[in-house]
MIVEX-714778 format. One record per residue (C-alpha): x, y, z. Coordinates in steps of 0.2 Angstrom, whole numbers, padded with zeros to 4 digits, always signed. Layout:
<atoms>
XYZ
...
</atoms>
This chain:
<atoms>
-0858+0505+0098
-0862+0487+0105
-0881+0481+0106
-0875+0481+0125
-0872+0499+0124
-0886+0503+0113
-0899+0491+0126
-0892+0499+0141
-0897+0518+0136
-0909+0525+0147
-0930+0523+0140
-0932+0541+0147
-0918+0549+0136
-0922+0536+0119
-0939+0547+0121
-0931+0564+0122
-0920+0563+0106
-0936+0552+0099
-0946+0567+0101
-0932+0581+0096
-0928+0570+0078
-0949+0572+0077
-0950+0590+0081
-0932+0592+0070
-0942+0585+0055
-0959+0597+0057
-0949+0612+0058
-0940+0606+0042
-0955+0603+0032
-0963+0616+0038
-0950+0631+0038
-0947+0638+0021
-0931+0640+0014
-0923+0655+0022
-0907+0660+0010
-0916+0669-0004
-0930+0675+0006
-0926+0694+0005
-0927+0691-0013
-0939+0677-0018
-0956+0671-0010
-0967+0660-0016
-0984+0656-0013
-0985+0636-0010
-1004+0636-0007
-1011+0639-0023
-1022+0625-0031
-1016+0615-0045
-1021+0617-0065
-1032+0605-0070
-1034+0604-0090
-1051+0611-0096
-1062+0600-0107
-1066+0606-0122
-1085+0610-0120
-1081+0621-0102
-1089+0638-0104
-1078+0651-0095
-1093+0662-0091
-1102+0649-0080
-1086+0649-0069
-1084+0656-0054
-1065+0665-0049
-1062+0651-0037
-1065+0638-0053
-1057+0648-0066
-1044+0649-0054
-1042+0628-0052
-1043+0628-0073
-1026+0641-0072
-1040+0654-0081
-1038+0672-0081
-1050+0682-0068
-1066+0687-0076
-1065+0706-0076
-1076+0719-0063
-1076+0730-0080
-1089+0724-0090
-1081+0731-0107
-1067+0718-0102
-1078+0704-0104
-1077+0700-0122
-1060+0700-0123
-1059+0691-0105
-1069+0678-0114
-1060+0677-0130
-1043+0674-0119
-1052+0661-0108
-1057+0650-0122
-1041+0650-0132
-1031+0645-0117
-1041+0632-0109
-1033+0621-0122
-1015+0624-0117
-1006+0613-0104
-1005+0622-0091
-0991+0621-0078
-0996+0629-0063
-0981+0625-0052
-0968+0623-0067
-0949+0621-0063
-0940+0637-0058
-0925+0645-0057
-0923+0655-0039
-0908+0668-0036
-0901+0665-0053
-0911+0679-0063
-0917+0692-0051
-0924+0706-0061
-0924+0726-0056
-0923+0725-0039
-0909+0736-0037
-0910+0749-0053
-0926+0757-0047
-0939+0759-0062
-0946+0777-0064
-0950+0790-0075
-0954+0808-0078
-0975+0805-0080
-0978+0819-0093
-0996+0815-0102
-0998+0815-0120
-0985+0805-0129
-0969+0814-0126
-0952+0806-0129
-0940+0802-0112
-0920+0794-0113
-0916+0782-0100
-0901+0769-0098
-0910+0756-0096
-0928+0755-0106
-0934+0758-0122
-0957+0756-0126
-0969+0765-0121
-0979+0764-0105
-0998+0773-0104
-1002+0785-0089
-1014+0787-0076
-1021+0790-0058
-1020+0777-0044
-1031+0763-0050
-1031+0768-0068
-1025+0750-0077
-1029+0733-0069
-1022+0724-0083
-1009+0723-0095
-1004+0710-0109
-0995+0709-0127
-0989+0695-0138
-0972+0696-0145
-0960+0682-0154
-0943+0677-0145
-0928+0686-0154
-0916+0678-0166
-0901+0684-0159
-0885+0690-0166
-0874+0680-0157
-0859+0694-0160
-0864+0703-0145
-0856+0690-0127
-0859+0688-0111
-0875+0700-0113
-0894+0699-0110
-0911+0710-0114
-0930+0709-0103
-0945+0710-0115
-0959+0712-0101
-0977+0720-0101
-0982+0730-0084
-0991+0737-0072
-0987+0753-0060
-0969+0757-0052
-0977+0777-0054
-0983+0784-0038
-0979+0779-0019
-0983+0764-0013
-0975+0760-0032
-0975+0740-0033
-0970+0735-0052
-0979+0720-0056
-0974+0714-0071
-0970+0697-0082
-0959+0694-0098
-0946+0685-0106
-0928+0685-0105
-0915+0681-0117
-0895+0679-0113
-0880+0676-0123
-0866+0669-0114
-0846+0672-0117
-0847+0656-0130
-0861+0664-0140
-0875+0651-0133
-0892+0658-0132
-0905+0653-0116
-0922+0658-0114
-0932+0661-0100
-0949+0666-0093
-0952+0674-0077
-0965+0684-0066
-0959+0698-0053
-0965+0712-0040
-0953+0725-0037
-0953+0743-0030
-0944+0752-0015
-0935+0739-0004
-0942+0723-0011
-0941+0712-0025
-0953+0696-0024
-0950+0684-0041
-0949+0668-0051
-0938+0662-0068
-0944+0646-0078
-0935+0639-0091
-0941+0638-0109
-0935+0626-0120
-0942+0635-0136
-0932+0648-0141
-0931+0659-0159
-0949+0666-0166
-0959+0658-0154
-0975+0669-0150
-0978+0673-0132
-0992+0679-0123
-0989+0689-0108
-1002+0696-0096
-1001+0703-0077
-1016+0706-0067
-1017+0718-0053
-1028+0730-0042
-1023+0738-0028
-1042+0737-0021
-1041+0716-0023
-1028+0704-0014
-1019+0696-0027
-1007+0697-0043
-1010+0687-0058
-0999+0680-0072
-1002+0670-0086
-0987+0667-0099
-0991+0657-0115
-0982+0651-0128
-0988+0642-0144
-0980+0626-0140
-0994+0623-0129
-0985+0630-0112
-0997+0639-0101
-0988+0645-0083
-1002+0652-0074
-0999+0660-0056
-1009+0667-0043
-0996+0677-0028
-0999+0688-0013
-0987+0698-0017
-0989+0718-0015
-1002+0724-0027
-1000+0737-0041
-1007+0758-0039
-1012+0753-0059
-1005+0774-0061
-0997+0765-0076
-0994+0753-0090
-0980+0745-0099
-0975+0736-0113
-0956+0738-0112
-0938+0732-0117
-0924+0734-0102
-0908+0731-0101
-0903+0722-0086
-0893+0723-0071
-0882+0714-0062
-0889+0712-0047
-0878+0726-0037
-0885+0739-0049
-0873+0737-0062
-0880+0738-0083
-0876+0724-0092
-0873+0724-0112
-0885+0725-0120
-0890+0710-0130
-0893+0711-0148
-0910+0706-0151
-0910+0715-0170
-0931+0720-0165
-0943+0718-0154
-0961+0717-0161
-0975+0721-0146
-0991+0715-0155
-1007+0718-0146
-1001+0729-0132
-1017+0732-0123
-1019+0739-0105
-1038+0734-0099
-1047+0732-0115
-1039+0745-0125
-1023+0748-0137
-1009+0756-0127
-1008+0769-0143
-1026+0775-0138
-1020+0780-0120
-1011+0793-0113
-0993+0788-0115
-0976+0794-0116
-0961+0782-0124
-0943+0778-0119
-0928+0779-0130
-0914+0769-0123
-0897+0779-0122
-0879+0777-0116
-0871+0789-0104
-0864+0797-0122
-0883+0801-0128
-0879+0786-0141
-0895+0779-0145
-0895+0761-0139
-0914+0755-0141
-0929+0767-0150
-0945+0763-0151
-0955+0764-0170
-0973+0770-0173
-0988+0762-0165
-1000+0755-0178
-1018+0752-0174
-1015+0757-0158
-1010+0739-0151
-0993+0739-0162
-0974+0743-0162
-0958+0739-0165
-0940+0741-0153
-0927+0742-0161
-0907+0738-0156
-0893+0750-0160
-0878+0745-0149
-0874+0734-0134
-0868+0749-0121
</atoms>
């Protein structure tokens, strides 16, 4: 077009498409992405981590401070304190990355292979397809927190194209059931590679809200793994660590757990159309501090999962608990 052409444009219809390009733009910064949104949301608005200084005291904190640190909530139950404020103190050293880069519609978990169990009290054994560990039990409201540490399997690379969840948990019992939960996955490709990945999630009927971040330390490392929920507050907590110094710490408005139970679990995955997928070998498992609130999951009320195959093979089993905080899963077979 000639500067003749271009001059000669009406001033009247410069300013209609002036303001359509501005209104264009606002809608397109403002307007979340729409493609994964039955699957993934993610709350934008939360503050960013600052690093604590050494000499921070937790307890003088209020929840919106601990909250700007990336700090865990400081408990309503006041038996939870110490141990609130034994976590608070060792992470405040830990880089925390409180918008980290993720992974979205790659690694959805659970969403369509619905989580639930017989609830039978007293530790009773139950086979599923898809999980071996064991889970505590309790009424709406019972657990409002739920952590473990474990190390990242050395992986026998034998088994391809192949993945395991190691995850700790809260609800997925009773109606409204939301699962909120956070772990680590592992997946071996068809060329024997092996990725890892952390990730946080909300799941139950008709919804699965989540995230996948990358981890670029792999075999042995030790995580820690906590969720926060309570179906009388407004939001889920997560906090993953790792001891290279990683600290992902999340606040979502995502639906909040009954806390009927809670978990510290190995799954085998599906595919996203409900589909199992083999079953990575990751030799063992080793759940160390499995606590839910300020007690050892072994000192609750709690039945365990053996995983099986549709043969009754055993696939996953889950060893004694030891000190009440302790246990090993161990793998069998891939399907």
């Amino acid at each position: 077009m000639s500067k003749d052409l271009v001059y000669r444009v009406p001033l009247k219809v410069s300013c209609y498409f002036a303001t359509a390009l501005l209104l264009l733009f606002i809608f397109s910064t403002l307007s979340p992405a729409t493609a994964l949104a039955h699957t993934h949301s993610i709350d934008e608005s939360q503050p960013v981590c600052l690093q604590a200084p050494n000499s921070l005291d937790p307890s003088t904190l209020s929840n919106s401070q601990l909250q700007m640190y990336g700090l865990p909530l400081r408990p309503s139950n006041a038996q939870s304190q110490e141990k609130w404020l034994k976590n608070a103190n060792r992470i405040k050293h830990d880089k925390h990355v409180c918008d980290p880069q993720k992974v979205v519609g790659t690694l959805a978990h659970h969403a369509s292979y619905k989580y639930s169990k017989a609830i039978t009290p007293y530790v009773t054994q139950h086979s599923t397809a898809a999980f071996a560990g064991n889970y505590a039990i309790g009424s709406r409201g019972y657990y409002t927190t739920s952590n473990a540490n474990w190390n990242l399997p050395c992986m026998n690379t034998s088994v391809r194209d192949s993945r395991a969840s190691i995850w700790v948990g809260l609800g997925g019992f009773v109606s409204p059931n939301p699962l909120v939960q956070a772990g680590t996955d592992v997946l071996v490709d068809g060329n024997g590679s092996v990725t890892y990945y952390a990730w946080i999630e909300d799941t139950g009927s008709g919804f699965d809200f989540g995230e996948t971040f990358p981890l670029s330390n792999g075999c042995g490392t030790t995580m820690y793994v906590e969720v926060d929920s309570n179906y009388q507050g407004s939001d889920n907590n997560y906090y993953i660590i790792d001891t290279n110094g990683l600290n992902i710490s999340r606040t979502e408005r995502w639906p909040l757990s009954a806390g009927d139970a809670g978990e510290c679990i190995v799954e085998r995955s599906h595919d996203g159309t409900g589909a199992l997928i083999t079953l990575a070998n990751f030799n063992y498992v080793a759940f160390s501090n499995c606590y839910m609130n300020d007690s050892g999951i072994g000192n609750w009320n709690h039945d365990y999962d053996i995983m099986t195959n549709g043969a009754g093979q055993v696939m996953a089993d889950v060893g004694p608990i030891s000190n009440g905080i302790n246990y090993h899963i161990n793998w069998h077979r891939p399907n």
